[in-house]
N, C-alpha and C positions, 0 to 999 in steps of 0.2 A: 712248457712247449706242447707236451701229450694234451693238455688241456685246451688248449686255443686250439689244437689239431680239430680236439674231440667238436668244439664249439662251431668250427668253418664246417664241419662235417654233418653239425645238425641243420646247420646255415640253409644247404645244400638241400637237403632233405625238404626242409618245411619248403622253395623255393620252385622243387618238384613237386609236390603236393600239389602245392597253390597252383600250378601251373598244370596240372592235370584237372583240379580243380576247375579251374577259368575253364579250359576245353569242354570237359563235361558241361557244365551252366552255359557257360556264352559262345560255343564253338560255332552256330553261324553266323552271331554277329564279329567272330573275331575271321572267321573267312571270308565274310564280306570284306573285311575291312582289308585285308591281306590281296583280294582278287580284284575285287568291282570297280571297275572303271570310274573317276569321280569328275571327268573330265566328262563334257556337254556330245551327244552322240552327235558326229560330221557326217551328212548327209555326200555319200559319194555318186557320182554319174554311171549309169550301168556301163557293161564293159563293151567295146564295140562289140558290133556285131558278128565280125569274121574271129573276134578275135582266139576262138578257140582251133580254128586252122595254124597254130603258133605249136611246134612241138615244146615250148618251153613251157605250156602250159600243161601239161599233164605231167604227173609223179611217171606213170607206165603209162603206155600205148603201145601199139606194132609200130617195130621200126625204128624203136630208141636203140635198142642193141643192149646185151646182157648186162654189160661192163655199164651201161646208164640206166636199166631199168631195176629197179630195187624187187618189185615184184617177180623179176625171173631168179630171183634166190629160193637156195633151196635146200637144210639142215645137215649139218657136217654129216657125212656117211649116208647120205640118203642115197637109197636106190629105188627109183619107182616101178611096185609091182605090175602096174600097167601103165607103161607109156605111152599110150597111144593117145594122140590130140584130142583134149575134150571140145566136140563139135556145137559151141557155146561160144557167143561173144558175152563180157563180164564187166558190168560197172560195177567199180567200188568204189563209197565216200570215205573218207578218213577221217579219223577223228579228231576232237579239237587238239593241235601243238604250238598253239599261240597264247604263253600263258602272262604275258605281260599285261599292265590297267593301264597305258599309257591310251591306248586308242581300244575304241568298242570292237572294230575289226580288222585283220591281220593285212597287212601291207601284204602284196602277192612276192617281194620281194623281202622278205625278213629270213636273214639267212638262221636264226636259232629255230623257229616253227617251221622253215623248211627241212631243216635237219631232223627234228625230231617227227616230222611227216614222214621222213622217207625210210625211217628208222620203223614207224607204223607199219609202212607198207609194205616194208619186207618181213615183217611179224607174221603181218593181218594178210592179206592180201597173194600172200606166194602161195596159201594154198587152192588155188584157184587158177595158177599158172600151166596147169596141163593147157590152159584155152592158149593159142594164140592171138589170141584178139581178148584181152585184157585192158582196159583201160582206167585211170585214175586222174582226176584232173586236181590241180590245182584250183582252189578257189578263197576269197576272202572272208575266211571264215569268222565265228562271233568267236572273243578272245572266251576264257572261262569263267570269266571274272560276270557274263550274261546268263549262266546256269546258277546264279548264287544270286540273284536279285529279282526282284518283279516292279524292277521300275520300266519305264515305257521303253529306255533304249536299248533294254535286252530284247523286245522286241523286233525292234528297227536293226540292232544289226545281225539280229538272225533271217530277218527279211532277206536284207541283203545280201547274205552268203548263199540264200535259197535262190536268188534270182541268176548269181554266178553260176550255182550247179542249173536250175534249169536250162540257161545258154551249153551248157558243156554236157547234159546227157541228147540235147536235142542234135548237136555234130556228132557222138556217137552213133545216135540211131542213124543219120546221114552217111555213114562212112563204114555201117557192119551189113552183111548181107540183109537185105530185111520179110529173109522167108528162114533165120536161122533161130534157135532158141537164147533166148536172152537170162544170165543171173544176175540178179542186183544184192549188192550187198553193202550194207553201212556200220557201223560201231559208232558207240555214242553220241557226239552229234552226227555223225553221219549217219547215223540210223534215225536221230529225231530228224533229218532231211529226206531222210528215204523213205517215213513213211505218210509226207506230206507229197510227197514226188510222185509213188505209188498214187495216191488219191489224185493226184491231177493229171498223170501220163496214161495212166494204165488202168484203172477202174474204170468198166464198161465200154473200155475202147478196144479195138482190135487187137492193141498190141497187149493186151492181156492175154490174149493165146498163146503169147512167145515166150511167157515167163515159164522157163523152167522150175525156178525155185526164187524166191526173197532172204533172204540173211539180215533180221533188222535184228542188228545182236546189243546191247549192253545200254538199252533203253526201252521202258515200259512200253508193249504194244498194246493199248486197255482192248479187252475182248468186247465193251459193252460201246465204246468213244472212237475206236479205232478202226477196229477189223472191218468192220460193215462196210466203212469208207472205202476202204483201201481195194475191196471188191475179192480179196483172194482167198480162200481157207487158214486154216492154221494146218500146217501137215499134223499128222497121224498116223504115216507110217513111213521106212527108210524109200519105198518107189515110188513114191509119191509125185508125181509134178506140179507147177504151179501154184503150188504154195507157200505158208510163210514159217521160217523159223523164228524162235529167239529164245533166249535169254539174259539173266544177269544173274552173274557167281558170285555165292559166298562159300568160303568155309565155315569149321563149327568149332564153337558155338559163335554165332553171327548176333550182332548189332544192327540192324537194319531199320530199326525207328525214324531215324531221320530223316533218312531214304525214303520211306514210307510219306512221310509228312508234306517232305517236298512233291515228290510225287504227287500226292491229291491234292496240289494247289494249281499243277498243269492242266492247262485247257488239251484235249483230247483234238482229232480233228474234227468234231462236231461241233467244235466250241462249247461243248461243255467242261466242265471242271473233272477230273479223272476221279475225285476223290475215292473212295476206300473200298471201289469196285475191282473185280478183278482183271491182270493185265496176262499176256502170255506166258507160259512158261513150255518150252520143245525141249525136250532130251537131246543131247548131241549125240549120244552113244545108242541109242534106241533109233534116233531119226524120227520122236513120235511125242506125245503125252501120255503112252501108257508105260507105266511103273517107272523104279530106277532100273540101275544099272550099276553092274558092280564094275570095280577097276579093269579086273580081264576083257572086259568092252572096249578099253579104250588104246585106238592103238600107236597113241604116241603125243605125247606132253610134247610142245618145242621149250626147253628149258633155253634160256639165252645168255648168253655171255652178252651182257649189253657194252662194255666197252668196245669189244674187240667187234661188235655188231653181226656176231654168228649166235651158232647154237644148234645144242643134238636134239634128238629125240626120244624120249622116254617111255616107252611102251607100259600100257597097266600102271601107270601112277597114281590117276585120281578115278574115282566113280564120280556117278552121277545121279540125281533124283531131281525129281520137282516139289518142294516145298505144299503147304496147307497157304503158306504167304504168296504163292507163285514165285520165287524167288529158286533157284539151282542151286543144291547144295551141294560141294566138293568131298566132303568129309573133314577127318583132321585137314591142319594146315601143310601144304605141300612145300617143300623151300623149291622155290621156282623164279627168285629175285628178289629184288628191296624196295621193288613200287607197290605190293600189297596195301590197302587202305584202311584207316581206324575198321573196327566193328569186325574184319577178316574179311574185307570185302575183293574181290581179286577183279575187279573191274576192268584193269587195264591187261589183264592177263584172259578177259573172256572169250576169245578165240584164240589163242594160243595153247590154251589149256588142251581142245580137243582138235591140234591143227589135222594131223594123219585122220581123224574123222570128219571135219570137213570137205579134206580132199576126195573123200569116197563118194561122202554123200551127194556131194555137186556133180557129182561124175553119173551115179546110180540114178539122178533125179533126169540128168542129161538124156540118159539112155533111158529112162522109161517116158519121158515127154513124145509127143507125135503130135503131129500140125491139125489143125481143127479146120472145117472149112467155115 
C-alpha cells in the first residue's frame, strides 16, 4: 500500500512538472487558447445618440446616491485628512471585467463583468471621490481574450468599446462646468482608451488647459509613440498640473519578459510598432520620475477583503522605484490578495497599492492647476 501511495505521489509530481513545464514553453499559446474568442467578430450599431443621458449607463455619476454609486466608497476606518470637495470633475475608464470568449465584446448587460466592474470601481476609482462630480460609464468593452491575440477582431472590438467611451466622455463634458478642471483616469484597458481619447479630445485643443492631471496607469505609455500624441508632459514633480502619470507594478524578483514581447508588437498611437523603446514610468510616492521611494512614502496600501467587497488601509507597506526596464518595482512580495500574476506582477493591484497617494496627489495637482486664457 506505502508503495502505490509512494508511486500516485510521483504521478502527481512529474504531472506538475509537466504542467509547469507546458506554461513556461507554451503559456501564450495556451492563454490564447483559454481567452480568445474563436467565434467570427459581430459587427454591432453604435449606441444611440442620447443614449448616455440613461443613469443606468454609468458605474458612478452625481446623483446615483452612496448606497448605488461604488465610487463613493471609502476603506474601513478611514478618516479624510482634508475633506473638503476636490474642485475637479473626474472621468475614469475601467478596466476590462468581461472575461468570457463567447463574444469579442461585453453585452452592456452581463451581470458577471458588471459585478466585477463595480467591484473595480470601488478599488480604483474611490480615490478620486473627494470630487463630486465623478463619473464612470459603462461601456462595451473588448472581452480579454483581444489583449492576447493580433488577429483583426481584436481590433474591431476595441474600436468599438472606443467609440462607446467617446459617446460617454463627450455627455460628460456636456454636463460638468466647462471653465472647471478636468482628471482623466484609466487602468488597463481603460488606460489603453485614455490614451487614444487624450489624442483625439485633448491634444492641441482647448480643453487641454483643463487637465489637471491624466492617470494612464497599468498600460505602456511609449515616451517615443505616445506622449507627443497625446500633447501633455509626463509629470515630474508632486504640484505639477496637466500632466501624465503611469505605471505598471511588479514586485521582486519580476518576470516581465513576456510583458515585454507583447508589448513591442503594439502599435503606439503613431501607428508605429512600440517595440523595445521606452515607455513611462511616474512614481506614486514621489509624484515624479526622480529616484524611489522608500515605504515611509507611502501613505496607505488599500488591502481588500474582496469577498465581503471592503478593505483597510496599510500605511508604509510597499516602496516604490522606477526600474532601468521602466517598469515600478514594489519590493519583496506584499500579501495584498490572490490576484497577483505569474512573474510577481501586481497588475491588478496598480492602483490600489498606492490608493491614500492618489488621493493627495489628485487633490495637490487640483490645487496647483489655474485656468489659462
Amino acid at each position: 500500500m506505502a508503495r502505490k501511495f509512494l508511486y500516485i505521489v510521483a504521478a502527481i509530481v512529474v504531472l506538475v512538472i509537466a504542467g509547469l513545464l507546458a506554461l513556461r514553453f507554451w503559456a501564450e499559446e495556451l492563454t490564447e487558447l483559454t481567452f480568445v474568442p474563436t467565434a467570427p467578430f459581430a459587427a454591432e450599431p453604435a449606441l444611440a445618440d442620447n443614449v448616455y443621458e440613461k443613469p443606468e449607463m454609468w458605474i458612478s455619476r452625481p446623483g446615483l446616491g452612496a448606497g448605488k454609486d461604488p465610487a463613493r466608497w471609502l476603506p474601513e476606518g478611514y478618516v479624510d485628512g482634508d475633506p473638503a470637495p476636490m474642485n475637479a470633475a473626474v472621468f475614469f475608464i475601467h478596466p476590462t471585467s468581461y472575461l468570457a470568449k463567447e463574444r469579442w465584446n461585453a453585452p452592456l448587460g452581463d451581470a458577471p463583468a458588471n459585478e466585477r466592474a463595480d467591484l473595480f470601481v470601488r478599488g480604483m476609482a474611490s480615490p478620486f471621490n473627494r470630487s463630486a462630480d465623478l463619473w464612470v460609464p459603462r461601456y462595451r468593452q473588448a472581452t480579454i481574450g483581444a489583449f492576447l491575440t493580433e488577429a483583426p477582431e481584436a481590433s474591431q472590438a476595441l474600436d468599438m468599446a472606443y467609440g462607446d467611451l467617446l459617446q460617454a466622455f463627450d455627455y460628460f463634458l456636456e454636463s460638468v462646468d466647462n471653465d472647471r478642471p478636468i482628471i482623466l483616469v484609466g487602468h488597463s484597458q481603460g488606460a489603453f482608451h485614455l490614451r487614444r481619447l487624450i489624442r483625439d479630445r485633448v491634444a492641441g485643443k482647448p480643453l487641454a488647459k483643463r487637465i489637471a492631471a491624466a492617470y494612464v496607469i497599468g498600460w505602456p505609455v511609449s515616451v517615443e509613440h505616445d506622449l507627443p500624441a497625446m500633447g501633455l508632459p509626463a509629470c515630474t514633480g508632486p504640484d505639477q498640473p496637466g500632466c501624465v502619470m503611469s505605471w505598471i507594478s511588479f514586485a521582486e524578483p519580476a518576470d516581465n519578459a513576456m510583458l515585454l514581447k507583447s508589448f513591442g508588437h503594439q502599435l503606439g498611437l503613431d501607428g508605429q510598432p512600440l517595440g523595445s523603446g521606452p515607455f513611462l514610468c511616474t512614481n506614486p510616492l514621489t509624484g515624479g520620475t526622480a529616484g524611489p521611494a522608500a515605504a515611509q512614502a507611502n501613505l496607505g496600501t488599500l488591502v481588500p477583503r474582496i469577498e465581503a467587497k471592503t478593505g483597510k488601509l496599510v500605511p508604509r507597506m510597499v516602496p516604490a522605484r522606477c526600474g532601468e526596464d521602466h517598469f515600478l518595482y514594489i519590493g519583496d512580495p506584499p500579501e495584498i490578495g490572490p490576484y497577483v500574476l505569474p512573474g510577481n506582477n501586481y497588475h491588478l493591484y496598480d492602483m490600489t497599492l498606492f490608493w491614500a497617494n492618489l488621493r493627495a496627489d489628485a487633490a495637490a495637482r487640483v490645487k496647483a492647476w489655474k485656468p489659462k486664457p
